[in-house]
C-alpha positions as CSV (number, residue, x, y, z in Angstrom):
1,X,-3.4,12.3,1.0
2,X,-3.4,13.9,-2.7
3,X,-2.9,10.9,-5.2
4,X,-2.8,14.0,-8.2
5,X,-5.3,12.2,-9.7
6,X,-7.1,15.4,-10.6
7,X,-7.9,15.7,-14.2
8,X,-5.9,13.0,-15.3
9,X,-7.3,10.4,-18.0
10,X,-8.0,6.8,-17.5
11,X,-9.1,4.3,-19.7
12,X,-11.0,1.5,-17.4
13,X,-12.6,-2.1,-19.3
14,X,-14.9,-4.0,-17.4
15,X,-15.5,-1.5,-15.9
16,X,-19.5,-1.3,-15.6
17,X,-19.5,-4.1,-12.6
18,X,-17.1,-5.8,-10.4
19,X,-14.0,-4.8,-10.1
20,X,-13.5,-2.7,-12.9
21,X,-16.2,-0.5,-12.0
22,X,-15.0,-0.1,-8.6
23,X,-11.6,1.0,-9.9
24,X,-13.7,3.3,-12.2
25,X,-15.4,5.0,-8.8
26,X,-12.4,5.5,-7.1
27,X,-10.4,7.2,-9.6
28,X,-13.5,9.5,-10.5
29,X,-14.0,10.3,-6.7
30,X,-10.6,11.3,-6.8
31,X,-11.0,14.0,-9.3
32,X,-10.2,11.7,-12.4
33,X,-11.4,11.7,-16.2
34,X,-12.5,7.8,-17.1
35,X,-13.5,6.1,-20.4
36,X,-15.4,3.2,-19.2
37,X,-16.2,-0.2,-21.3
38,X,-18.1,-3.1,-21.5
39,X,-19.9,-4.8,-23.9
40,X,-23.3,-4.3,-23.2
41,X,-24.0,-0.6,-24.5
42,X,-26.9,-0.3,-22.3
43,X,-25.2,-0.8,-19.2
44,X,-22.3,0.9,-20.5
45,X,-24.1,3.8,-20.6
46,X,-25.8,3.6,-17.0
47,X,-22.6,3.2,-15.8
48,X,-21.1,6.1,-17.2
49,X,-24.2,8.1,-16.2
50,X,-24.2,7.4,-12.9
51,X,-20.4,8.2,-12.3
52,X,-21.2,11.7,-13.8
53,X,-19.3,14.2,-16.1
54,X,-16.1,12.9,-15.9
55,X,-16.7,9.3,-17.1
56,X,-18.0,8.7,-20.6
57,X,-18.7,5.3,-21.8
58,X,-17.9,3.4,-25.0
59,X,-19.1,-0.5,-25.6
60,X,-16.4,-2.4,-26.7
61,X,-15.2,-6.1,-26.5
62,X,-11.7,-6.9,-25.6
63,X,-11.3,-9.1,-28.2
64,X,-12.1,-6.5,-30.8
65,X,-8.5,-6.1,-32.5
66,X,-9.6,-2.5,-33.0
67,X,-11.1,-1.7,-29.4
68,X,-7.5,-0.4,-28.5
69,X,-7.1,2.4,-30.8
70,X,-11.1,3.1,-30.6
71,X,-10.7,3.5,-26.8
72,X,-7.7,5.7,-26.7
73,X,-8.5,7.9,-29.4
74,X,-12.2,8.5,-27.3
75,X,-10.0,9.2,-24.6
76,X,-8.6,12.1,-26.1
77,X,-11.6,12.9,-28.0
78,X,-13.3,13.2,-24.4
79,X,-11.1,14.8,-22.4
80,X,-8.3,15.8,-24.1
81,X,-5.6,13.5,-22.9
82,X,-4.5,9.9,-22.3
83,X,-2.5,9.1,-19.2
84,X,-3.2,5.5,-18.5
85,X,-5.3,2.0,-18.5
86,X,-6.8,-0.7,-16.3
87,X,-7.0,-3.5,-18.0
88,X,-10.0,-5.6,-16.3
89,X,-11.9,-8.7,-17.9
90,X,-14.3,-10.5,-16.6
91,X,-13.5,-13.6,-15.7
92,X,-13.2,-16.8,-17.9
93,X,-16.3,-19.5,-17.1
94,X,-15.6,-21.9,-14.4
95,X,-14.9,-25.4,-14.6
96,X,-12.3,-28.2,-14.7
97,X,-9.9,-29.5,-16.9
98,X,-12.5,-31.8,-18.0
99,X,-15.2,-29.2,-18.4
100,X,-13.5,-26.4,-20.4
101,X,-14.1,-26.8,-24.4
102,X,-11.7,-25.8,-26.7
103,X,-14.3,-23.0,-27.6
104,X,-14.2,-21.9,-23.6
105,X,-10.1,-21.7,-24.2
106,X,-10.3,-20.0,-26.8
107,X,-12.9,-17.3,-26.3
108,X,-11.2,-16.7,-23.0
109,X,-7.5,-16.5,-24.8
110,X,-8.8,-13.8,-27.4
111,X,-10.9,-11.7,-24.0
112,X,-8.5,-12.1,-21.3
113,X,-5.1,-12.3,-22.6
114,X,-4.6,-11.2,-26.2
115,X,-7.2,-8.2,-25.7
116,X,-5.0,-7.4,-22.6
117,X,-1.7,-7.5,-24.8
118,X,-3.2,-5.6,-27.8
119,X,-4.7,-2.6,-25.4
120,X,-1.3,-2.3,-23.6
121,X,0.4,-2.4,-26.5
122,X,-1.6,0.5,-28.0
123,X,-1.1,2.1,-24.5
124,X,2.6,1.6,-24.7
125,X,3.2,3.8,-27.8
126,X,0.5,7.0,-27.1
127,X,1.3,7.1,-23.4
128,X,4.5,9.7,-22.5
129,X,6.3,9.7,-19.5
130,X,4.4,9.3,-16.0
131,X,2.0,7.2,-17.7
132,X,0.9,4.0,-16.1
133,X,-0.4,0.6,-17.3
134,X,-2.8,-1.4,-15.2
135,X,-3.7,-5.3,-15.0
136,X,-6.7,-6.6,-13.1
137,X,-5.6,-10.0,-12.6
138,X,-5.8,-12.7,-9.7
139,X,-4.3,-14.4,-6.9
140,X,-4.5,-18.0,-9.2
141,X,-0.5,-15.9,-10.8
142,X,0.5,-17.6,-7.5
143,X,-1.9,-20.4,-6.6
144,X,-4.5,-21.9,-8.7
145,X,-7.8,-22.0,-7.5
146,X,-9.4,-25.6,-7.6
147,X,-12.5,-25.0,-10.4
148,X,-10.9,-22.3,-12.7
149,X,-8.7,-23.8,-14.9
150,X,-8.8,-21.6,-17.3
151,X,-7.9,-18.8,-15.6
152,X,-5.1,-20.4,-13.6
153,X,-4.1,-20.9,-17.2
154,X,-3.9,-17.5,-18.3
155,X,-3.7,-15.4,-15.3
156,X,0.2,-16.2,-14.7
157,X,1.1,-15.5,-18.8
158,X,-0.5,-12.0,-18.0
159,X,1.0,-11.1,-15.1
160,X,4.7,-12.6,-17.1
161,X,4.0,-10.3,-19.9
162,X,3.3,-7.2,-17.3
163,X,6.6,-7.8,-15.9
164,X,8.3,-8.2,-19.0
165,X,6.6,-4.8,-20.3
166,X,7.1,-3.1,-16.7
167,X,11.6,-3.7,-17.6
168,X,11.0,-2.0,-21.5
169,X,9.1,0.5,-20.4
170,X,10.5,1.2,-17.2
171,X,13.5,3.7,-19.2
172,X,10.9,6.0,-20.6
173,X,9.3,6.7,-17.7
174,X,6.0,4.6,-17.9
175,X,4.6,2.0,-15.0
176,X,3.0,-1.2,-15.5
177,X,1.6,-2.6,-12.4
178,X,-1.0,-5.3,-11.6
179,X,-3.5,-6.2,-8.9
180,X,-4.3,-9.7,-7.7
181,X,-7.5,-10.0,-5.7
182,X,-9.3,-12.3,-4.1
183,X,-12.3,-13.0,-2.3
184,X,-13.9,-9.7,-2.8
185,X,-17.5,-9.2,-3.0
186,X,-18.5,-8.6,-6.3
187,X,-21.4,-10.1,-8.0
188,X,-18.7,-13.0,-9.7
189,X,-17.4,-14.2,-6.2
190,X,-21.0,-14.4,-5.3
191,X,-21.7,-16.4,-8.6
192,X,-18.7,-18.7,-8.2
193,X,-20.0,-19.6,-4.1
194,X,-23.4,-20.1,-5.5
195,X,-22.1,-23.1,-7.7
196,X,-21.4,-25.1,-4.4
197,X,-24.0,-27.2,-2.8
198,X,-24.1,-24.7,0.5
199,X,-23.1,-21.5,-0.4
200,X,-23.0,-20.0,3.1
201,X,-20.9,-22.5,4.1
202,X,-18.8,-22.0,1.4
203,X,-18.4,-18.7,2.0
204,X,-17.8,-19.1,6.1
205,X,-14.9,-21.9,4.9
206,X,-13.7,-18.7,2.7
207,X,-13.6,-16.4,5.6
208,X,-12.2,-18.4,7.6
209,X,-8.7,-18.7,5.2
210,X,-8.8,-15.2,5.0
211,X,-6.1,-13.3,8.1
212,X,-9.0,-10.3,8.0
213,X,-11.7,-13.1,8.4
214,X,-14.3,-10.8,5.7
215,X,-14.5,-10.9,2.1
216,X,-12.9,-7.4,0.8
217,X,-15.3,-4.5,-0.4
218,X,-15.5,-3.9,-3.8
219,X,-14.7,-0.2,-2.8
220,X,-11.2,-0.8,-0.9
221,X,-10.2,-2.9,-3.9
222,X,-10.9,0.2,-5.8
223,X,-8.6,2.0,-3.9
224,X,-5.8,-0.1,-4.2
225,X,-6.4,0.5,-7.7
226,X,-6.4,4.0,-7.9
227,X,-3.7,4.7,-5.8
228,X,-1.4,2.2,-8.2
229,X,-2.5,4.5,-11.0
230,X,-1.5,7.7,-9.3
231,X,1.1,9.8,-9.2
232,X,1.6,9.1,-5.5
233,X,2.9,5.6,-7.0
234,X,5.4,7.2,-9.2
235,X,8.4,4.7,-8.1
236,X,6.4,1.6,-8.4
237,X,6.7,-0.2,-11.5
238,X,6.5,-4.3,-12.1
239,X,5.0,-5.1,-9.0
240,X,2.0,-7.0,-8.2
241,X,-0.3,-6.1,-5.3
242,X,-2.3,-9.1,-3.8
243,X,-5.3,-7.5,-2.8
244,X,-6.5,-10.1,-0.4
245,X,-6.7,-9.7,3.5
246,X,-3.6,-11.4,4.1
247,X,-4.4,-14.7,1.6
248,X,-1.2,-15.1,0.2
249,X,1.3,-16.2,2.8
250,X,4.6,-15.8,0.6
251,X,6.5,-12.5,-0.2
């Protein structure tokens, strides 16, 4: 199947590990043009290298107030065009209500959800009709998940605001979807199972919740991704995917 993905132009944050990077991979193997962030320029750069000439990388933090307008203009500047964004953050630090500091709340706040809001807004006016908005967000929009509290905090605003912009944008032609994955493999699922006192076990418990029985590969949530992006998704607007094996039990 043709997503006409070809030559189109992505912005992608997060995007030089995890899950942003394998949304990055997918829409480039598809024949996409991708500015890729993070904040390390170094690994920025790597990552842009190793995805070839159609990915150029710019290091940027989300909480930058001017990161939105710097990434957009270098998507033009780059390619020539500007036809969408994946917004992906990594995630807050872990802990319980106890454990968070105000500094933890707030750090996360200006990253996850403000940087989020200011990038789509930016998105919102440059992007013409066809255009799409992405959130990388989680299944904690529709269960929190014991030991991140502060990303069952914010998670759910995001995905409210997504819908909210997926209705005013919806008349001029423009998507805004959102992902909500799970237990995929990535290096911060490994990280979060290596804070319990038996990770293996932690990780078979996991498994054993999930219908599919496997943590997902970084790759298929990549494809999820870039098929919400694509033209091939041009009628789906406000919805949110749960990327999960079969997690999430409700419609």
């Amino acid at each position: 199947m043709d997503l006409g993905l070809k030559d189109r132009v992505y912005v992608v944050t997060g995007a030089t590990r995890g899950l942003g990077n394998a949304a990055a991979r997918e829409l480039v193997a598809d024949g996409a043009k991708v500015v890729l962030t993070g904040r390390d320029g170094e690994r920025v750069a790597a990552a842009a290298a190793e995805l070839g000439a159609n990915a150029v990388g710019v290091a940027v933090d989300n909480a930058d107030p001017d990161a939105a307008g710097r990434l957009i203009a270098a998507a033009r500047d780059a390619f020539g065009g500007f036809d969408g964004v994946l917004v992906s953050v990594g995630g807050p630090p872990p802990g319980f209500v106890a454990d968070n500091t105000d500094e933890q709340w707030q750090a996360a706040f200006e990253s996850v959800f403000l940087g989020a809001v200011r990038l789509a807004r930016a998105a919102a006016a440059e992007l013409e009709e066809g255009g799409v908005i992405g959130f990388v967000l989680s299944g904690s929009v529709h269960e929190p998940i014991p030991g991140l509290t502060i990303s069952n905090g914010l998670r759910p605003g995001l995905a409210g605001f997504a819908k909210s912009l997926a209705d005013e944008l919806g008349p001029r032609g423009i998507r805004v979807v959102g992902l909500l994955p799970a237990r995929i493999d990535t290096d911060r699922v490994r990280e979060l199972d290596a804070l319990s006192a038996d990770p293996e076990a932690t990780r078979t418990a996991n498994e054993s919740r999930i219908p599919l029985r496997r943590y997902g590969a970084p790759q298929e949530f990549g494809r999820a991704a870039a098929f919400l992006l694509s033209p091939a998704a041009s009628y789906l607007t406000g919805v949110m995917l749960p990327v999960d094996g079969g997690m999430r039990h409700g419609f």
